[in-house]
VOZA-895287 format. One record per residue: residue number from 1; chain; x, y, z of N, C-alpha, C in turn. Coordinates in steps of 0.2 Angstrom, whole numbers, plus 5000, padded with zeros to 4 digits. Example, Ala and Ser with C-alpha at 12.3 -4.5 7.8 and 13.67 -1.06 7.14 Angstrom:
BEGIN
   num   chaine   neast   nnorth    nup   caeast   canorth   caup   ceast   cnorth    cup
     1        A    5066     4972   5039     5062      4978   5039    5066     4984   5039
     2        A    5064     4989   5035     5068      4995   5036    5064     5000   5039
This chain:
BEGIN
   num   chaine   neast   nnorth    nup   caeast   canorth   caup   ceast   cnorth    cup
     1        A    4970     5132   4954     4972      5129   4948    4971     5121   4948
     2        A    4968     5118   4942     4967      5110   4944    4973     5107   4941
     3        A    4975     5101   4943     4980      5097   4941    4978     5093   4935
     4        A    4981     5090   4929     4977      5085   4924    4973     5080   4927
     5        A    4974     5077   4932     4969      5074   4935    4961     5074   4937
     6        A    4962     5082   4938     4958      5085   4940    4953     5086   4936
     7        A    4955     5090   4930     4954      5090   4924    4951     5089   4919
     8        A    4953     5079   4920     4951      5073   4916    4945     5072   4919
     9        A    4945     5071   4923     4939      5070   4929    4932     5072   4928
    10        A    4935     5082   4929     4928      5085   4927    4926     5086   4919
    11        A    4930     5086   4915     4927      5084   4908    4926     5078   4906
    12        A    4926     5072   4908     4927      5067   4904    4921     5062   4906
    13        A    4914     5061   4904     4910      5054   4906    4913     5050   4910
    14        A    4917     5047   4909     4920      5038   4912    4927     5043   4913
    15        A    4932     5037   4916     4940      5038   4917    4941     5032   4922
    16        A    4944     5029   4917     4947      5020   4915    4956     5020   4919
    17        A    4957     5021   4923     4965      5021   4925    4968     5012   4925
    18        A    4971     5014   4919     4976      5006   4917    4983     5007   4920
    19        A    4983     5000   4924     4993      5004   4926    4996     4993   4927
    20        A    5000     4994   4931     5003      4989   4932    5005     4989   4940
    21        A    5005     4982   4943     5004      4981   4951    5011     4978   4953
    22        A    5015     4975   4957     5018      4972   4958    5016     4969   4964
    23        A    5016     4962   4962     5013      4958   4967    5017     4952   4969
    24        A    5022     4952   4974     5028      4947   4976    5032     4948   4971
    25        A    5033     4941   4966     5038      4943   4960    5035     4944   4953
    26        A    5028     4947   4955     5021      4947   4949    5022     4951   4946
    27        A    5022     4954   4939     5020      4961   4939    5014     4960   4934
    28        A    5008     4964   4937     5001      4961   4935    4999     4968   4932
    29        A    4994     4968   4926     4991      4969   4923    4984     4974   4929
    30        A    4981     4980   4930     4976      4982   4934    4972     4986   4930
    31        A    4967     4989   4931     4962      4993   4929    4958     4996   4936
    32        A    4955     5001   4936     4952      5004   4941    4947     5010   4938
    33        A    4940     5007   4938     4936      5013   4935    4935     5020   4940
    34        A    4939     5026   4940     4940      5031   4941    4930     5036   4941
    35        A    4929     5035   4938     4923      5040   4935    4916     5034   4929
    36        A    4911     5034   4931     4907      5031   4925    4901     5036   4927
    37        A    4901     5041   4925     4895      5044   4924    4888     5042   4923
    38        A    4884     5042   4928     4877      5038   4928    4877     5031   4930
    39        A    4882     5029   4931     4882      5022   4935    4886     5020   4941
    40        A    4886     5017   4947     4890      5015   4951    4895     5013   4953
    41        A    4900     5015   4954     4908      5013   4954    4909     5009   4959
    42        A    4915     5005   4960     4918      5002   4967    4924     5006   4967
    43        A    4925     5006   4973     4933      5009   4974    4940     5003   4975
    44        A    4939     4999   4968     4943      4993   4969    4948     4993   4964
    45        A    4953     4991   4965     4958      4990   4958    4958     4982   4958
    46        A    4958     4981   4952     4956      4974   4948    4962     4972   4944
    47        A    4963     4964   4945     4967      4962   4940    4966     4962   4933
    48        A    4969     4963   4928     4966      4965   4921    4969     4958   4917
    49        A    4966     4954   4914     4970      4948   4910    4970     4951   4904
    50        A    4975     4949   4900     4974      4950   4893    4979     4945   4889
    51        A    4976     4942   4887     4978      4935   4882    4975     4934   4874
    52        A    4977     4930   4871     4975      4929   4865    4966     4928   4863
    53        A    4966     4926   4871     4958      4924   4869    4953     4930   4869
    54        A    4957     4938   4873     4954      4941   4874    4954     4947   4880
    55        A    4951     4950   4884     4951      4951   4889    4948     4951   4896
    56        A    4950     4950   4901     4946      4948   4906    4949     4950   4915
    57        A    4945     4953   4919     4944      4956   4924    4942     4952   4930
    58        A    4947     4949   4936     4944      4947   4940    4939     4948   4944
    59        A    4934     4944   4946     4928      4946   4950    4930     4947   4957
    60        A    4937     4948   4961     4934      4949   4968    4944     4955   4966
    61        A    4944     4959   4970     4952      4964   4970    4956     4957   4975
    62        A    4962     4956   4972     4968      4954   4977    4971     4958   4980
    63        A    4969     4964   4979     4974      4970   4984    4970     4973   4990
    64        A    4966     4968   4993     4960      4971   4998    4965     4970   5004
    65        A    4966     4973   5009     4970      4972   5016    4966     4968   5021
């Protein structure tokens, strides 16, 4: 039996996972493209900004070890 996860994965084109990171005394904003059908993924989680001006997505992960 599959999980929802599972689930979402095999039906779904893309699968966009939004959460939140804590980083020291941060609690930041992430994004992590899960699935994009027909194009290349990284297997990174990215900061997610979101401000008045709009939104925007750091170019390198701060959570690389």
């Amino acid at each position: 039996m599959y999980d929802l996860d599972e689930m979402v994965e095999y039906g779904a084109d893309s699968v966009i996972k939004l959460g939140r990171i804590i980083s020291g005394n941060n609690l930041q904003r992430s994004i992590y493209v899960m699935k994009m059908r027909g194009s290349g993924t990284i297997n990174e989680v990215r900061v997610l900004n979101i401000s008045d001006n709009g939104m925007s997505v750091l170019a390198q992960s701060p959570y690389l070890e």
